[in-house]
LUMTILO-77320 format. One record per atom (N, C-alpha, C, O): atom name; chain; residue number from 1; x, y, z; residue in one letter. Coordinates in steps of 0.001 Angstrom, whole numbers. Last residue first. Layout:
! LUMTILO-77320
+------+-------+-----+---------+---------+---------+------+
| atom | kette |  nr |      c1 |      c2 |      c3 | rest |
+------+-------+-----+---------+---------+---------+------+
|   CA |     A | NUM |       X |       Y |       Z |    a |
...
+------+-------+-----+---------+---------+---------+------+
This chain:
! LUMTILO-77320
+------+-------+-----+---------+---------+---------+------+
| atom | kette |  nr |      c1 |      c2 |      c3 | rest |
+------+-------+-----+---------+---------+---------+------+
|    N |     A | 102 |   99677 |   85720 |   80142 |    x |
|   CA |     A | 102 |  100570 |   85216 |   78936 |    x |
|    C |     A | 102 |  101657 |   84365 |   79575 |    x |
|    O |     A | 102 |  102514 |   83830 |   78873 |    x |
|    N |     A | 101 |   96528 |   86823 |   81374 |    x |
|   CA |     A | 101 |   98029 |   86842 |   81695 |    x |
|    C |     A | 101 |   98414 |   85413 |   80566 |    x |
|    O |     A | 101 |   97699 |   84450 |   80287 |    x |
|    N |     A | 100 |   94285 |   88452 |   79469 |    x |
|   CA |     A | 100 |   94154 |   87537 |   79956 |    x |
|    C |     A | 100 |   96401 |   87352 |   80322 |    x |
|    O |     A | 100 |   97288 |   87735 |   79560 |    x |
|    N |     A |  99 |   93009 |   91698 |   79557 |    x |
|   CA |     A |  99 |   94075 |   91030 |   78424 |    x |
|    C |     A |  99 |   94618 |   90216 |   79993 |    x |
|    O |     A |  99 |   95056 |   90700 |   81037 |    x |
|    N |     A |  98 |   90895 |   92628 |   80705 |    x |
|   CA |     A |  98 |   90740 |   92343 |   79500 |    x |
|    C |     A |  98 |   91835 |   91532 |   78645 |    x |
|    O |     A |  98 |   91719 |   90955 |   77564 |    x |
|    N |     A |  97 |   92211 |   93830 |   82970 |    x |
|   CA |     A |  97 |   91668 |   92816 |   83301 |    x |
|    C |     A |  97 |   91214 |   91972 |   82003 |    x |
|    O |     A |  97 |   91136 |   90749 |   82116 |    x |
|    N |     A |  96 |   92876 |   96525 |   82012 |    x |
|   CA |     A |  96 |   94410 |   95514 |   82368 |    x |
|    C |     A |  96 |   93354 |   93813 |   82569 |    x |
|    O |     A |  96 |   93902 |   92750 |   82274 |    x |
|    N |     A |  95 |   90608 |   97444 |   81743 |    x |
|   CA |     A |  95 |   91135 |   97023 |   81046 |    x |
|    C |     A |  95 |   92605 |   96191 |   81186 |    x |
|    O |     A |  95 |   93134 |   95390 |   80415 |    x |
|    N |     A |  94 |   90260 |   97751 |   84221 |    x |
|   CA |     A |  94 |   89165 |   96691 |   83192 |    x |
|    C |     A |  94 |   89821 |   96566 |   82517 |    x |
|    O |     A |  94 |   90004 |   95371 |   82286 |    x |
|    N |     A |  93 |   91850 |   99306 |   85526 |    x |
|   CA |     A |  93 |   91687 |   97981 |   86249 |    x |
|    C |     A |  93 |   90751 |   96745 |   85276 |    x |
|    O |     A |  93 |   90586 |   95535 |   85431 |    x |
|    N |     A |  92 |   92007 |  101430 |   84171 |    x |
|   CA |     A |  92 |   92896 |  101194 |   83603 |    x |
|    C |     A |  92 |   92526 |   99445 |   84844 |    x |
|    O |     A |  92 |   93301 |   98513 |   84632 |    x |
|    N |     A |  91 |   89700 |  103668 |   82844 |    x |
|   CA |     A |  91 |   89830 |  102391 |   84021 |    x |
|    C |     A |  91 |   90337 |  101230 |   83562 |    x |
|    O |     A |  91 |   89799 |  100326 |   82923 |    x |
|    N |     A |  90 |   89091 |  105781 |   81483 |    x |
|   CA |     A |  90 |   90524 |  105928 |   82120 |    x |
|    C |     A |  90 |   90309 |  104507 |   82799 |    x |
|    O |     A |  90 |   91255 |  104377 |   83576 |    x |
|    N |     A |  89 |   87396 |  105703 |   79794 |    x |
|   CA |     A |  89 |   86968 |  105780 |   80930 |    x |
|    C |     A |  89 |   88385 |  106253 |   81714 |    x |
|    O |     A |  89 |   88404 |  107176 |   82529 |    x |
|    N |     A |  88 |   88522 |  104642 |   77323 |    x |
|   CA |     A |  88 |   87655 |  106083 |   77342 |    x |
|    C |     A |  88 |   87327 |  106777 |   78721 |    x |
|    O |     A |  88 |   87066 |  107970 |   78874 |    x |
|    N |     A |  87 |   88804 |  102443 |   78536 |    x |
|   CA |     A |  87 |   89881 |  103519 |   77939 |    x |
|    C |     A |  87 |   89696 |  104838 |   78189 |    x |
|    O |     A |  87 |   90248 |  105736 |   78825 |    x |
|    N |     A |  86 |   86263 |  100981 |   78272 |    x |
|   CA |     A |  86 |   87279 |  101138 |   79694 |    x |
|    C |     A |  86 |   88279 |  102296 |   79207 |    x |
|    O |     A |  86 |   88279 |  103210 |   80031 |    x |
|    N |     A |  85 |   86068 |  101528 |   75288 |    x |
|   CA |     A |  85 |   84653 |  101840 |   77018 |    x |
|    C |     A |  85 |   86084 |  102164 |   78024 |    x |
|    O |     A |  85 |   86662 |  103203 |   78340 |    x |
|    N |     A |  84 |   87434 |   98920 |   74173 |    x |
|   CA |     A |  84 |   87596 |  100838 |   74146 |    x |
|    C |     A |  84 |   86835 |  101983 |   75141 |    x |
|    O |     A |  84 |   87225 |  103084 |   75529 |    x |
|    N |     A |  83 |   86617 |   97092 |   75699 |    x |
|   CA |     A |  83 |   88107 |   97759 |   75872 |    x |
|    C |     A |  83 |   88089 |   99339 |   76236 |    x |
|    O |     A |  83 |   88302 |  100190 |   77099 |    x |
|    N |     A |  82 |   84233 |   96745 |   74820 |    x |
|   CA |     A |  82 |   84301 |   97065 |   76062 |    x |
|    C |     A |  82 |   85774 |   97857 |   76349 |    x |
|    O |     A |  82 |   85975 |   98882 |   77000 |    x |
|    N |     A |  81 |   85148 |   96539 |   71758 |    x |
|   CA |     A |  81 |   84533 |   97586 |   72334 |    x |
|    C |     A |  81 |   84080 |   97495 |   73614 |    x |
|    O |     A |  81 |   83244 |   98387 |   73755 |    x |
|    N |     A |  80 |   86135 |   94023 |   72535 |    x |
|   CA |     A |  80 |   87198 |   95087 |   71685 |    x |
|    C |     A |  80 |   86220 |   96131 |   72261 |    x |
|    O |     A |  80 |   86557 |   96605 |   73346 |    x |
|    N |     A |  79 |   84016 |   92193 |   73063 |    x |
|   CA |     A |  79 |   85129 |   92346 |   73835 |    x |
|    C |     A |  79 |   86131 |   93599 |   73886 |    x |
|    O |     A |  79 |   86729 |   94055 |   74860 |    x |
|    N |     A |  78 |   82700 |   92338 |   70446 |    x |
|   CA |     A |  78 |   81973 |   93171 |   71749 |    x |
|    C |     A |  78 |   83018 |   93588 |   73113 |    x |
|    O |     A |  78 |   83013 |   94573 |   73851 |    x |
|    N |     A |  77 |   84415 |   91696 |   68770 |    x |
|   CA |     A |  77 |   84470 |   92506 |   68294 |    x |
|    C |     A |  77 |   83291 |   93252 |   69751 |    x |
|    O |     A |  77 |   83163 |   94462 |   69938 |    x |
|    N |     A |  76 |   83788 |   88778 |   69617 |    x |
|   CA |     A |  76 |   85364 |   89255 |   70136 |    x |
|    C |     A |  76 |   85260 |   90790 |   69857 |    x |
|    O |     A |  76 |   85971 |   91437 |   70627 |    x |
|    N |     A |  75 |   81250 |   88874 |   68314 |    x |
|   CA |     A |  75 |   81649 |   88060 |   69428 |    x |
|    C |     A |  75 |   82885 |   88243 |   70597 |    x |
|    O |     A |  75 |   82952 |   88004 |   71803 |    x |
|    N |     A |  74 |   81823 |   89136 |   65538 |    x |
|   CA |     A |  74 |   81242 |   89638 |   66021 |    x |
|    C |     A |  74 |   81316 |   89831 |   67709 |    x |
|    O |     A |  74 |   81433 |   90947 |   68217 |    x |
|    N |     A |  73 |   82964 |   86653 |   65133 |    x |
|   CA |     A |  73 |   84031 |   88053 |   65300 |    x |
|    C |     A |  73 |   83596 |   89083 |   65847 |    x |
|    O |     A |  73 |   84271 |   89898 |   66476 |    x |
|    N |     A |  72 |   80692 |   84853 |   65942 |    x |
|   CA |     A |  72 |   82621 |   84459 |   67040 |    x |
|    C |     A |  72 |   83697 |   86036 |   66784 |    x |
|    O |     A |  72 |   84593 |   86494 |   67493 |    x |
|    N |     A |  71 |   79617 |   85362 |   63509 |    x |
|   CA |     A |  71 |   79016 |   85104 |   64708 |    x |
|    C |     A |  71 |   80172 |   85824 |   66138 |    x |
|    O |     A |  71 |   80259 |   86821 |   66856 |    x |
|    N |     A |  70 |   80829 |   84339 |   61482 |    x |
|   CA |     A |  70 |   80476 |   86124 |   61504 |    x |
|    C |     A |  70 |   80443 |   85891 |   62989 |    x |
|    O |     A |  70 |   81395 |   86320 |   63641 |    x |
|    N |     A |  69 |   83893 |   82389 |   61490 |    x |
|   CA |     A |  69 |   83016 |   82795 |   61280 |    x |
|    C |     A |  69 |   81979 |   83722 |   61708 |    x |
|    O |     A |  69 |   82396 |   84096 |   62805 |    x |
|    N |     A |  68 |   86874 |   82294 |   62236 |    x |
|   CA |     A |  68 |   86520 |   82367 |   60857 |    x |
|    C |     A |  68 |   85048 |   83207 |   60702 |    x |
|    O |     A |  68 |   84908 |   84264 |   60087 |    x |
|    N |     A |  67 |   89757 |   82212 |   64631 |    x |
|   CA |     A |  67 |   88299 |   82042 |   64344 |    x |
|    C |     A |  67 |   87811 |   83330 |   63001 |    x |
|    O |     A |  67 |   88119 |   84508 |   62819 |    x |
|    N |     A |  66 |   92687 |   80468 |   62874 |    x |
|   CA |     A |  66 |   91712 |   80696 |   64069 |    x |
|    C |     A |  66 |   90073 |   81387 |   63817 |    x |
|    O |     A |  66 |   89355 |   81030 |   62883 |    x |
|    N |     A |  65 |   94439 |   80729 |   61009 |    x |
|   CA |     A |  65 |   93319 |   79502 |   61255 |    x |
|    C |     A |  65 |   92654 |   79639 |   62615 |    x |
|    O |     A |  65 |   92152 |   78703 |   63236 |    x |
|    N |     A |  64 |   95543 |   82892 |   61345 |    x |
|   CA |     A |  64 |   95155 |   82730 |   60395 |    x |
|    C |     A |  64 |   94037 |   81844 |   60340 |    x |
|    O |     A |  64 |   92954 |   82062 |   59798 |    x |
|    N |     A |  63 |   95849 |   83429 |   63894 |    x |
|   CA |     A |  63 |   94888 |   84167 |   63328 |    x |
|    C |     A |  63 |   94445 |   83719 |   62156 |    x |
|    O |     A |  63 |   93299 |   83934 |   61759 |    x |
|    N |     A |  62 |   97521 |   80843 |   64088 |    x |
|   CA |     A |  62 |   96650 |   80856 |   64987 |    x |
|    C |     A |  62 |   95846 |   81906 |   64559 |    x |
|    O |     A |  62 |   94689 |   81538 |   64763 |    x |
|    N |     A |  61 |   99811 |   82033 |   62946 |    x |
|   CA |     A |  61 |   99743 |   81073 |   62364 |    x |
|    C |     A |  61 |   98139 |   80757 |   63017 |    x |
|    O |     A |  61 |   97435 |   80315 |   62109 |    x |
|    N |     A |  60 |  100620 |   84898 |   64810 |    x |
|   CA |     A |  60 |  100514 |   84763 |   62906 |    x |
|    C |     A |  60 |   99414 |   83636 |   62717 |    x |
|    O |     A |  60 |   98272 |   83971 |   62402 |    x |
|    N |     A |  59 |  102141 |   84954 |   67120 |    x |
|   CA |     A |  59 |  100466 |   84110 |   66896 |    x |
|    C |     A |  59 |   99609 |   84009 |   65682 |    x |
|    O |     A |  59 |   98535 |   83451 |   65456 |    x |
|    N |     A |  58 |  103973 |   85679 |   67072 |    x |
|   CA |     A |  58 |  104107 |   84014 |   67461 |    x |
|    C |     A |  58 |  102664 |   83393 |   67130 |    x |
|    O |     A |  58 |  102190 |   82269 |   66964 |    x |
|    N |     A |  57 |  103987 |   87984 |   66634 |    x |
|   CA |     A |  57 |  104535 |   87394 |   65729 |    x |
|    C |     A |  57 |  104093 |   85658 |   65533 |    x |
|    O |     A |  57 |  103957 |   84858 |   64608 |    x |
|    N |     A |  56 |  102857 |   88586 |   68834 |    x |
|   CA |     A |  56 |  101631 |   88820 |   67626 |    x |
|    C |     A |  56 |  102368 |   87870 |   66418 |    x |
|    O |     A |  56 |  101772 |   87226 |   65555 |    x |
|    N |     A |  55 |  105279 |   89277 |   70358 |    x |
|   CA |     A |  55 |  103651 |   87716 |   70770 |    x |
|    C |     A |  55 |  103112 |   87914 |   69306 |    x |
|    O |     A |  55 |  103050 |   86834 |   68718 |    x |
|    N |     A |  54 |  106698 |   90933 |   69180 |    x |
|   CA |     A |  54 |  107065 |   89409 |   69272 |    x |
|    C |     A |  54 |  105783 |   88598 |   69189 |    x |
|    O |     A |  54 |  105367 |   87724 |   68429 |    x |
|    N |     A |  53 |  104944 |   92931 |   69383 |    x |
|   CA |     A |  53 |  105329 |   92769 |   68129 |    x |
|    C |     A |  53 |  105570 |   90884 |   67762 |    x |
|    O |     A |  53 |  105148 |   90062 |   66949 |    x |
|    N |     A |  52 |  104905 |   93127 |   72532 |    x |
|   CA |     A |  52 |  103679 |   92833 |   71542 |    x |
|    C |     A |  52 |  104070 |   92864 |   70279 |    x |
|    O |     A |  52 |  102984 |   92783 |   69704 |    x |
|    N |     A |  51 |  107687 |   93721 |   72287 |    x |
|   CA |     A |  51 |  107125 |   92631 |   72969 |    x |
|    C |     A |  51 |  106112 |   92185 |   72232 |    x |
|    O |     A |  51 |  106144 |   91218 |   71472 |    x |
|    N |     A |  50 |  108200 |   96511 |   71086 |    x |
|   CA |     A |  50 |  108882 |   95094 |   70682 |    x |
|    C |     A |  50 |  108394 |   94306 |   71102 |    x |
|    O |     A |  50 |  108401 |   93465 |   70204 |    x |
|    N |     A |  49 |  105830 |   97806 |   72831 |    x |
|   CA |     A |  49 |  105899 |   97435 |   71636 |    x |
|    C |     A |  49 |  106723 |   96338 |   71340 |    x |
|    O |     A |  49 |  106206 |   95222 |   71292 |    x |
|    N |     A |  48 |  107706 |   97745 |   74962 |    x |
|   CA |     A |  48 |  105967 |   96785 |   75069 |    x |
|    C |     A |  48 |  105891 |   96790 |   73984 |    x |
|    O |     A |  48 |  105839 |   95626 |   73588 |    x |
|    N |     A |  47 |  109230 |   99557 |   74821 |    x |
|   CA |     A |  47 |  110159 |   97951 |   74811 |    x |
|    C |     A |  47 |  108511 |   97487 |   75109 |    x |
|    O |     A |  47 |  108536 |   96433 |   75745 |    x |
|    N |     A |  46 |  108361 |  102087 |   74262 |    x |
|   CA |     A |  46 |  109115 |  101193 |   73047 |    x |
|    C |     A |  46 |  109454 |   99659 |   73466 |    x |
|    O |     A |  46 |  109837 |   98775 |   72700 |    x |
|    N |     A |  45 |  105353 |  103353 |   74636 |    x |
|   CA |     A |  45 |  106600 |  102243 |   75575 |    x |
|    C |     A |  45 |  107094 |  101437 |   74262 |    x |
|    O |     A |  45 |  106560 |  100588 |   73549 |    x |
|    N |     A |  44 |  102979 |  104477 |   73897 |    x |
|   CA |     A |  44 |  104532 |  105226 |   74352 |    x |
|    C |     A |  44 |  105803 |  104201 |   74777 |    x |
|    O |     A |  44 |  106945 |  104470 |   75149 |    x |
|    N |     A |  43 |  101044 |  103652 |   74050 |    x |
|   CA |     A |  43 |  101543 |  103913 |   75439 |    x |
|    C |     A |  43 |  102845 |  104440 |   75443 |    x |
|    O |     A |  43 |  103599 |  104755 |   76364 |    x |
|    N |     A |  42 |  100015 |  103744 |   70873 |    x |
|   CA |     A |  42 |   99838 |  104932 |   72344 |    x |
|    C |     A |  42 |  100180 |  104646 |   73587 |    x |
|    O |     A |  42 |   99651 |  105368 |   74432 |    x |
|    N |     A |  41 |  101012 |  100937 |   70581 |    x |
|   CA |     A |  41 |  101547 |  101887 |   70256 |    x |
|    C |     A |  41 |  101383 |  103140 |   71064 |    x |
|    O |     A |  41 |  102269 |  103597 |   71785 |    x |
|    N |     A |  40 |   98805 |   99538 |   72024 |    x |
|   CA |     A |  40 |  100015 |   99164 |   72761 |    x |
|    C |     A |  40 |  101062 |  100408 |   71869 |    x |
|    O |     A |  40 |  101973 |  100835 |   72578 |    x |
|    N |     A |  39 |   96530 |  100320 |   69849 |    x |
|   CA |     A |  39 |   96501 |  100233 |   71781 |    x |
|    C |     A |  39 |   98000 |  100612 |   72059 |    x |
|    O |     A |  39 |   98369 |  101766 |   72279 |    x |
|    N |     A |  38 |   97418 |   99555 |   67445 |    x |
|   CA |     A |  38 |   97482 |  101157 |   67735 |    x |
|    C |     A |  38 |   97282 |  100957 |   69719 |    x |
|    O |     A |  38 |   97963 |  101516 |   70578 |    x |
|    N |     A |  37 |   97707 |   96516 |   67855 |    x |
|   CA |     A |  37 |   98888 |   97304 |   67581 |    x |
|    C |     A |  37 |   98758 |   99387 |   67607 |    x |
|    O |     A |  37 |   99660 |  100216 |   67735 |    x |
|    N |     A |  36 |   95000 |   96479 |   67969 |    x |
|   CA |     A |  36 |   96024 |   95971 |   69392 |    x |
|    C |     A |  36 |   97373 |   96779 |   68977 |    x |
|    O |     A |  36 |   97957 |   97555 |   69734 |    x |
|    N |     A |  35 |   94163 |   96951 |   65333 |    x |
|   CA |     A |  35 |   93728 |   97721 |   66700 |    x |
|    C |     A |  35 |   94859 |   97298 |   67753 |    x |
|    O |     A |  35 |   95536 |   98196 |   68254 |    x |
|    N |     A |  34 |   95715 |   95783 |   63133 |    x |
|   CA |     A |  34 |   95866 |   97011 |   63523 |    x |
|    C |     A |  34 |   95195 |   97893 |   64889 |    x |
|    O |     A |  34 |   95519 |   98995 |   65333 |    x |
|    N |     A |  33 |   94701 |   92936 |   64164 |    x |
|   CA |     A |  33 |   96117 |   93672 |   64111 |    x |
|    C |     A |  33 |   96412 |   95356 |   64657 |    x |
|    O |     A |  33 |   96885 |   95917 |   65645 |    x |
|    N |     A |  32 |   92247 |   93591 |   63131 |    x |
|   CA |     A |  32 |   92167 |   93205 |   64681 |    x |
|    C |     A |  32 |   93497 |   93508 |   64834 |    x |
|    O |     A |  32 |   93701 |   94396 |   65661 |    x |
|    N |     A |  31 |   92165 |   93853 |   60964 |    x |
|   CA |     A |  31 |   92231 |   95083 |   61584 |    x |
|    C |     A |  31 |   92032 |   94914 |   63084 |    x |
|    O |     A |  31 |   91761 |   95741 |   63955 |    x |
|    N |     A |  30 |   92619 |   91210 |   59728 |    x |
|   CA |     A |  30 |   94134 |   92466 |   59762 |    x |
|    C |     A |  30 |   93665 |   93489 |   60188 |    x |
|    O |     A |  30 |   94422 |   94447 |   60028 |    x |
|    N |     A |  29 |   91004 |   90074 |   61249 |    x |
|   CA |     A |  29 |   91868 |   89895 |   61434 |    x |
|    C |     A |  29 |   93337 |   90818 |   61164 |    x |
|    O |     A |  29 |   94385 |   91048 |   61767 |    x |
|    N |     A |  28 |   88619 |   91416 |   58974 |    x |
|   CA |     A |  28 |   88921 |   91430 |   60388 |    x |
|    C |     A |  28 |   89895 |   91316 |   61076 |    x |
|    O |     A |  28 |   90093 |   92309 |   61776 |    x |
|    N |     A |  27 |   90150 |   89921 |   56464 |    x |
|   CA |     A |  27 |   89769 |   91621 |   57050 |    x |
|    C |     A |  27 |   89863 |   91623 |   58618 |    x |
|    O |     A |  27 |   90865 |   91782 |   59315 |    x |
|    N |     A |  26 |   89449 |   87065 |   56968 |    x |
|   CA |     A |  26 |   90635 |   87897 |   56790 |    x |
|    C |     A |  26 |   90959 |   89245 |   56831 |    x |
|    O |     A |  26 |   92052 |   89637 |   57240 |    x |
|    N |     A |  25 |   86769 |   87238 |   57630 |    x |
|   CA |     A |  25 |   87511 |   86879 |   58472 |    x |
|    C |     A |  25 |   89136 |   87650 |   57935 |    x |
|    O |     A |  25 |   89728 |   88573 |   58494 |    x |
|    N |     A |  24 |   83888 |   88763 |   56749 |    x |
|   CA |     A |  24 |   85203 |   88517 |   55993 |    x |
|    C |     A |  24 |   86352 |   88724 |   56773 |    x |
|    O |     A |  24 |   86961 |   89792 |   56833 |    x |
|    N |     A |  23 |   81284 |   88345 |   57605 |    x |
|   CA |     A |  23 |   81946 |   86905 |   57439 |    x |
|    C |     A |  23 |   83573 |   86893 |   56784 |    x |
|    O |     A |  23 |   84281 |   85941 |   56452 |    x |
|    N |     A |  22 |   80317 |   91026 |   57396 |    x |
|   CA |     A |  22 |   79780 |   90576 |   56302 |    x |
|    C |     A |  22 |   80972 |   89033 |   56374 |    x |
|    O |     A |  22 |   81466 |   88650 |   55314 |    x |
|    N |     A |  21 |   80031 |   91374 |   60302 |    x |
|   CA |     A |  21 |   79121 |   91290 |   59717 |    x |
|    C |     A |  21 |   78888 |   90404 |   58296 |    x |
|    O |     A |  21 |   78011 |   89595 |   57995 |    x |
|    N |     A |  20 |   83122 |   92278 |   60104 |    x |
|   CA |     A |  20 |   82447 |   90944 |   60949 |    x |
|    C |     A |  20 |   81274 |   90424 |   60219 |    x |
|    O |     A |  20 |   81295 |   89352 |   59615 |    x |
|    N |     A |  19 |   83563 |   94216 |   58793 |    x |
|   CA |     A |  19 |   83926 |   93099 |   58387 |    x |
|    C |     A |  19 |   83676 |   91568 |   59025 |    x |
|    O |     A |  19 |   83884 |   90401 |   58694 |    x |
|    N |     A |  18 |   82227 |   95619 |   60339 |    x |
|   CA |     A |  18 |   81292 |   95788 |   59049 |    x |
|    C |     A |  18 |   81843 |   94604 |   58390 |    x |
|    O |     A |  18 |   81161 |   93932 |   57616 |    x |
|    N |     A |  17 |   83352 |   95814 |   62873 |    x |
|   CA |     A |  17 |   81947 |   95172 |   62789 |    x |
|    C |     A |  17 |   81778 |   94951 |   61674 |    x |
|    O |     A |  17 |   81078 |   93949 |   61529 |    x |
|    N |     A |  16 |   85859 |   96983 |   61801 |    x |
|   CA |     A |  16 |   85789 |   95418 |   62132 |    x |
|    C |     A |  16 |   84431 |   94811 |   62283 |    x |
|    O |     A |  16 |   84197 |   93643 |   61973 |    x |
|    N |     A |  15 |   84625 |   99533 |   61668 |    x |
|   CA |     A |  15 |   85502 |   98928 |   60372 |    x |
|    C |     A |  15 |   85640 |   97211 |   60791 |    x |
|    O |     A |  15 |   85485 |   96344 |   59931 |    x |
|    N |     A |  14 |   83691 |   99997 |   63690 |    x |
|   CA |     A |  14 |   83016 |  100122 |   62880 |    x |
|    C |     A |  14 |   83714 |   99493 |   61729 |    x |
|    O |     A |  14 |   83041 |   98922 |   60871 |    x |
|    N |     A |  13 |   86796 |  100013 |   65250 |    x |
|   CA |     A |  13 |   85169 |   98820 |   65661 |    x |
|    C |     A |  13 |   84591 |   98896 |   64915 |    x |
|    O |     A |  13 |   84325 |   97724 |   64649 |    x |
|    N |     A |  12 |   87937 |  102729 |   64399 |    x |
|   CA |     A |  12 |   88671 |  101036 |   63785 |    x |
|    C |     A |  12 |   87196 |   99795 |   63983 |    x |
|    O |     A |  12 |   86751 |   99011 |   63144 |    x |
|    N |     A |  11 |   86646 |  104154 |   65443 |    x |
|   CA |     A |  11 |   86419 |  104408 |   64049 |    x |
|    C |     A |  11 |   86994 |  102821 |   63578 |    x |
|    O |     A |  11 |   86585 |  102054 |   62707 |    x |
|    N |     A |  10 |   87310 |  103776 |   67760 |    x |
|   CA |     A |  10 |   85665 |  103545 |   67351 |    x |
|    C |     A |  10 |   85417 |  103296 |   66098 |    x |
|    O |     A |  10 |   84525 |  102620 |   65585 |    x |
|    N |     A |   9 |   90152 |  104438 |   67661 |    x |
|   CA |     A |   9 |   89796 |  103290 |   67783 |    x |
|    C |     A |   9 |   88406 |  103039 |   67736 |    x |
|    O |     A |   9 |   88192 |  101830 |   67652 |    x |
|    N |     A |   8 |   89664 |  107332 |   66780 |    x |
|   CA |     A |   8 |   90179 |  106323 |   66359 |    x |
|    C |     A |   8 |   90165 |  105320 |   66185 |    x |
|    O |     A |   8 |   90157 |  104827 |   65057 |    x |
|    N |     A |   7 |   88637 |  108342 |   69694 |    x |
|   CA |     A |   7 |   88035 |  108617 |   68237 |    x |
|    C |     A |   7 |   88447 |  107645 |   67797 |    x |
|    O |     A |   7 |   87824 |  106660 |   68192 |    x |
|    N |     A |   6 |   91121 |  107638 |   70978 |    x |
|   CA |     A |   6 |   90047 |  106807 |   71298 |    x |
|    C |     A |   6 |   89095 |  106701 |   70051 |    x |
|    O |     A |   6 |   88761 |  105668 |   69470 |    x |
|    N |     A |   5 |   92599 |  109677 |   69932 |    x |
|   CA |     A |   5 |   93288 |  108245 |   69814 |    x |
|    C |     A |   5 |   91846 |  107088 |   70387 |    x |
|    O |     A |   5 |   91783 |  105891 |   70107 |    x |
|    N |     A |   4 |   91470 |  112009 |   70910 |    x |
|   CA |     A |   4 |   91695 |  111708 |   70158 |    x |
|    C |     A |   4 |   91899 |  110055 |   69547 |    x |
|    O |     A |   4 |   91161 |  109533 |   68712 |    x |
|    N |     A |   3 |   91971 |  111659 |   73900 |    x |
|   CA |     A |   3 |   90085 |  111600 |   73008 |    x |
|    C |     A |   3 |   90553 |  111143 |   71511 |    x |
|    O |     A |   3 |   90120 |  110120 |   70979 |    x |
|    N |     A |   2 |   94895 |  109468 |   74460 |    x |
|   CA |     A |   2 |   93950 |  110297 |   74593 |    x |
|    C |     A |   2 |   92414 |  110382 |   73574 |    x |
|    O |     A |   2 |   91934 |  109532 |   72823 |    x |
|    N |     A |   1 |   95980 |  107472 |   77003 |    x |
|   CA |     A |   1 |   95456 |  107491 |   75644 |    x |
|    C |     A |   1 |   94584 |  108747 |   75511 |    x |
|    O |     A |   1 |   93695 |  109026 |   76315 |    x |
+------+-------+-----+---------+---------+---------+------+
């Protein structure tokens, strides 16, 4: 991943904190989308994409009614920015460690 593409993703945390902050779960959620989906896009790997396209597909129904309030996005939104830490870092052992086995 590069500086660039990291820029990016800070710029996406500030956009999910602000929607954290202000409790507006459905925001969040479509930019929680768009972060995992720019991650797994910069690897370049067309068949991880189709994959992560699939899971995300399967989990539509579960973002929707899943977690709502400021606290809990806030909460996942510290998780997201350790990510981006590890990235930035190149330490590709935290972050492979960040996404729980499926």
């Amino acid at each position: 991943i590069s500086d660039e593409e990291i820029s990016e993703l800070r710029v996406k945390l500030a956009e999910m904190d602000e929607a954290a902050t202000a409790g507006d779960a459905p925001k969040f959620n479509a930019l929680n989308l768009q972060f995992h989906n720019f991650i797994v896009a910069s690897t370049g790997n067309s068949r991880l994409v189709r994959a992560e396209r699939a899971v995300m597909t399967e989990f539509k129904l579960f973002r929707k009614h899943g977690v709502t309030d400021s606290k809990a996005l806030l909460a996942a939104n510290v998780e997201h920015k350790a990510i981006v830490d590890a990235l930035a870092e190149r330490d590709a052992t935290t972050v492979g460690g960040a996404f729980p086995a499926i």
